[in-house]
C-alpha positions in Angstrom: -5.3 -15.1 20.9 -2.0 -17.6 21.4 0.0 -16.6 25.1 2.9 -15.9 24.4 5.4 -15.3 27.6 8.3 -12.8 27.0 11.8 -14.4 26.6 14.6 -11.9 28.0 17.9 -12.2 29.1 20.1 -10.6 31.7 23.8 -10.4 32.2 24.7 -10.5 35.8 28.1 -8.6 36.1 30.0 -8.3 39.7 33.1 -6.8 40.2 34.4 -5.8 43.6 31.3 -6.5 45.3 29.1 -4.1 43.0 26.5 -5.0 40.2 26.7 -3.4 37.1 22.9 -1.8 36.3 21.7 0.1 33.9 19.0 3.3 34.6 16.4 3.1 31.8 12.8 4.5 31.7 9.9 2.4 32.3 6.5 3.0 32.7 7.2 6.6 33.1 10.3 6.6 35.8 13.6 5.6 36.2 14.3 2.3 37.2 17.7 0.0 37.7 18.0 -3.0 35.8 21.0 -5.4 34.7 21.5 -4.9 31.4 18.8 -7.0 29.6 16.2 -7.0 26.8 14.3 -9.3 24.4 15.5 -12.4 22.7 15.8 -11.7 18.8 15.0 -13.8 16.1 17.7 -16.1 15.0 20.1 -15.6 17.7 21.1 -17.8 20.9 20.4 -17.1 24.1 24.3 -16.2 24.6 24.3 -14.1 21.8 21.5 -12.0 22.9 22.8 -11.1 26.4 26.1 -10.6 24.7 24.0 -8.0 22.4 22.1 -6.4 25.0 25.1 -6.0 27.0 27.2 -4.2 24.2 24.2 -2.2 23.4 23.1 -1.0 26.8 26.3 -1.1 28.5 29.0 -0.4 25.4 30.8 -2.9 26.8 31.6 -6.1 25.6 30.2 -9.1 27.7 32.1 -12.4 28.2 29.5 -15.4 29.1 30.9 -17.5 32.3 28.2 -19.5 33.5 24.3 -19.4 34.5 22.6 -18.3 37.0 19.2 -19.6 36.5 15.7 -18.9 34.4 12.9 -17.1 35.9 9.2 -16.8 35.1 7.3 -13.5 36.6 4.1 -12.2 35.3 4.0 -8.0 35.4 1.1 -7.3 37.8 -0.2 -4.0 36.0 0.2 -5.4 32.1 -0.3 -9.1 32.7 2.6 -9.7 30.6 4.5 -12.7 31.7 8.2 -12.8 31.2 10.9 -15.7 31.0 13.9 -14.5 32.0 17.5 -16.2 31.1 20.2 -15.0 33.7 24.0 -15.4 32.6 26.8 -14.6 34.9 30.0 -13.0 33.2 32.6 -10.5 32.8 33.2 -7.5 31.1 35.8 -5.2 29.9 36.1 -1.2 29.6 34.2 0.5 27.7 34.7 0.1 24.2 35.7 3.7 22.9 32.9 5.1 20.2 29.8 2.8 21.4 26.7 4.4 22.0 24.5 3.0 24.4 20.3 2.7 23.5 18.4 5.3 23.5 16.9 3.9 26.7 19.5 4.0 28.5 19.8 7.1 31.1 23.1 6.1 32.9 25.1 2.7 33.8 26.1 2.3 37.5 28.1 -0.3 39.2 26.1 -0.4 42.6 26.3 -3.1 46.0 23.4 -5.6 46.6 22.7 -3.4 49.7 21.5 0.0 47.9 19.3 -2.3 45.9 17.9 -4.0 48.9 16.9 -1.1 50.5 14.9 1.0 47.4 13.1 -2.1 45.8 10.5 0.5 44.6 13.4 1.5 42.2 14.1 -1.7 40.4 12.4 -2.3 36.9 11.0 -5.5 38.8 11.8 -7.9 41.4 13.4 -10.2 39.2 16.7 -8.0 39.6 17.5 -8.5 42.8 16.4 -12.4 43.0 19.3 -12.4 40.4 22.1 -11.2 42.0 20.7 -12.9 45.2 21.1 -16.1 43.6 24.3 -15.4 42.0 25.3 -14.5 45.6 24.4 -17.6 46.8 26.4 -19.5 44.4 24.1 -20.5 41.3 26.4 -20.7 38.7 25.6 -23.3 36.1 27.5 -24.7 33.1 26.5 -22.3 30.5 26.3 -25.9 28.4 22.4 -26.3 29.8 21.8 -24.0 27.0 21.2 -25.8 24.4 20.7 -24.2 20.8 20.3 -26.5 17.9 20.0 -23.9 15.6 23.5 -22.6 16.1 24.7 -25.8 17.4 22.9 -29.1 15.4 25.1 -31.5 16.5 24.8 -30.1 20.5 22.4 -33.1 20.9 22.1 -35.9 18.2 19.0 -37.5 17.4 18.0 -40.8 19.1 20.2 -43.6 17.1 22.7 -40.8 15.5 
């Protein structure tokens, strides 16, 4: 069997001091995540947390910079995850979108009601986030690098 980790990507959304989160089930409760989910086949790693964010959120997502990558391994499943966080804005809701089935509720919450029920965050990779967006960890969104849907991002050797 190959190991395979998990490539997921969050969108890390502040506005007036609160996060926007999403309330999903998982593992049998309800947990606050960003909005976030599994790289797809064929798209960028921008176009996925654009995706995820219109999908989970109905609200369109506008990429701004990045916030950093994260490895964590789930202690119950073993699973490990690689986790692409992107910083950005978004708008209203868009009228008519209807959010994943997944989804229980959105919420647009402070750092400090995440801080102090930890048990009730899908894991601890969602506060590490916003900590580190907190502290200033915005990257050029240009360290992701998709030669896919960008061949001539970086030419080969002699190009």
């Amino acid at each position: 069997m190959t190991w395979t980790p998990r490539v997921t990507v969050a969108a890390i959304v502040e506005r007036e001091g609160r996060f926007l989160l999403v309330e999903e089930r998982a593992d049998g409760r309800r947990v606050l995540n960003q909005p976030a989910g599994h790289l797809e086949e064929g798209e960028s790693l921008l176009q996925a947390t654009v995706r995820e964010t219109l999908e989970e959120t109905g609200r369109a997502f506008t990429p701004q910079s990045l916030v950093g990558l994260y490895r964590w391994r789930h202690p119950q499943s073993g699973l490990t995850f690689l986790r692409v966080a992107i910083a950005g804005e978004v708008g209203e809701r868009v009228p008519g979108s209807c959010l994943d089935p997944d989804i229980l509720e959105t919420h647009w919450l402070p750092r400090e009601h995440l801080a102090r029920e930890p048990a009730g965050l899908r894991s601890p990779l969602v506060l590490r986030c916003i900590d580190d967006y907190l502290a200033g960890r915005h990257h050029p969104l240009d360290l992701l690098v998709d030669l896919e849907t960008n061949p001539d991002a970086h030419p080969a050797p002699g190009g």
